[in-house]
C-alpha positions as CSV (number, residue, x, y, z in Angstrom):
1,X,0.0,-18.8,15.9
2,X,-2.1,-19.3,12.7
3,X,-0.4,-20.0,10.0
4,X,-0.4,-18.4,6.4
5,X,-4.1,-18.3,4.6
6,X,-3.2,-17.3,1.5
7,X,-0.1,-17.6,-1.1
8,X,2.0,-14.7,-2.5
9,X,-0.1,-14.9,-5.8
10,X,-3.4,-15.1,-3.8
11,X,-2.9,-11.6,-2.4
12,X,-1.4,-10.4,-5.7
13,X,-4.9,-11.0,-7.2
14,X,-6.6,-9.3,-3.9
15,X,-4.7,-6.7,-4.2
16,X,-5.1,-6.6,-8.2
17,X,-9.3,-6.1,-7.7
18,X,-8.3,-3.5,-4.9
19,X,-6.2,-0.9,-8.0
20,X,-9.1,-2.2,-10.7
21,X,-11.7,-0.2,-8.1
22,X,-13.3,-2.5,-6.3
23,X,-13.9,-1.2,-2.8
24,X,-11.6,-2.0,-0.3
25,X,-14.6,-3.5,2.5
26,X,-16.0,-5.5,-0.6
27,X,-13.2,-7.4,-1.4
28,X,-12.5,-8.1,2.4
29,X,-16.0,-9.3,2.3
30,X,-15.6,-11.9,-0.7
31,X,-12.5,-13.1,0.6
32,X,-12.6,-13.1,4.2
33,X,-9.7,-10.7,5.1
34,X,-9.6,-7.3,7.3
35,X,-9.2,-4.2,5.7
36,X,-5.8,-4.3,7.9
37,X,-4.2,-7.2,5.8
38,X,-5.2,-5.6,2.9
39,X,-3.3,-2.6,3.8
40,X,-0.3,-4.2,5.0
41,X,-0.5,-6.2,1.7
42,X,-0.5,-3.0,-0.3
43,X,2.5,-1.9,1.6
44,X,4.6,-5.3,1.0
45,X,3.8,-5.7,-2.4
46,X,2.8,-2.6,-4.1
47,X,3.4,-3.1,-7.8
48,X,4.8,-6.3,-8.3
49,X,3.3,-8.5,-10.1
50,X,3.1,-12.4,-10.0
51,X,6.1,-12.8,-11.5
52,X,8.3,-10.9,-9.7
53,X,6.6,-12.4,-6.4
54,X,7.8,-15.6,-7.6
55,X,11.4,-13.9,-7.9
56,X,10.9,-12.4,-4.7
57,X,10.3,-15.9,-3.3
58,X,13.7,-17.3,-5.0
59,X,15.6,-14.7,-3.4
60,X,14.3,-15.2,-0.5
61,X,15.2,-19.0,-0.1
62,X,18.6,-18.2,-1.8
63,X,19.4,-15.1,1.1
64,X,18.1,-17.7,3.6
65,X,20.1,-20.2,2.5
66,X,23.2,-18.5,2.3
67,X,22.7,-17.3,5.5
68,X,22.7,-20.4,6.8
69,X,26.2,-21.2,5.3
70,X,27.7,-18.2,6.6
71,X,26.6,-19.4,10.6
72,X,27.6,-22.6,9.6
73,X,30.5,-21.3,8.8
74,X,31.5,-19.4,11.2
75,X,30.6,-22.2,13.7
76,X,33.6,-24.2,12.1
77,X,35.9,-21.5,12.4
78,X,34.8,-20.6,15.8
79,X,35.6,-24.7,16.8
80,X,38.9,-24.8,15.0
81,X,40.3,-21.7,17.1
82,X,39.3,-23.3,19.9
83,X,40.6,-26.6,19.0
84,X,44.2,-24.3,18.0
85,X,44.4,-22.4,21.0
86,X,44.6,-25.5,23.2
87,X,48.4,-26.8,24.0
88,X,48.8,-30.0,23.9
């Protein structure tokens, strides 16, 4: 699978020419992009703005990270029942 082609702030501005008028085919044009990613753009970040993109990002990470520490865990707690419902 292809990876990402442009950052958070990239389509930000894309989108940004899209609400100052420009046509939506045109700005596909100048940057490469179907009228479908623009569109799916709109719907994702409608009305943010740079700097909320970057706070968007920081949650993100932090709701991915703390996810992580929940598996984790529950990993250990799912080992030490284990571990106490052995007789020894």
């Amino acid at each position: 699978m292809k990876g990402k082609r442009y950052s958070q702030e990239q389509i930000i501005r894309i989108l940004k020419q899209v609400e100052d008028g420009t046509p939506v085919p045109q700005v596909c044009r100048e940057h490469g992009v179907s009228e479908q990613s623009v569109y799916r753009w709109r719907a994702k970040y409608d009305g943010l703005d740079i700097a909320e993109v970057r706070r968007l990002r920081e949650l993100e990470e932090e709701n991915r990270r703390l996810k992580k520490l929940v598996a984790d865990q529950a990993l250990d707690i799912q080992i030490l029942k284990e571990v106490n419902a052995k007789k020894w």
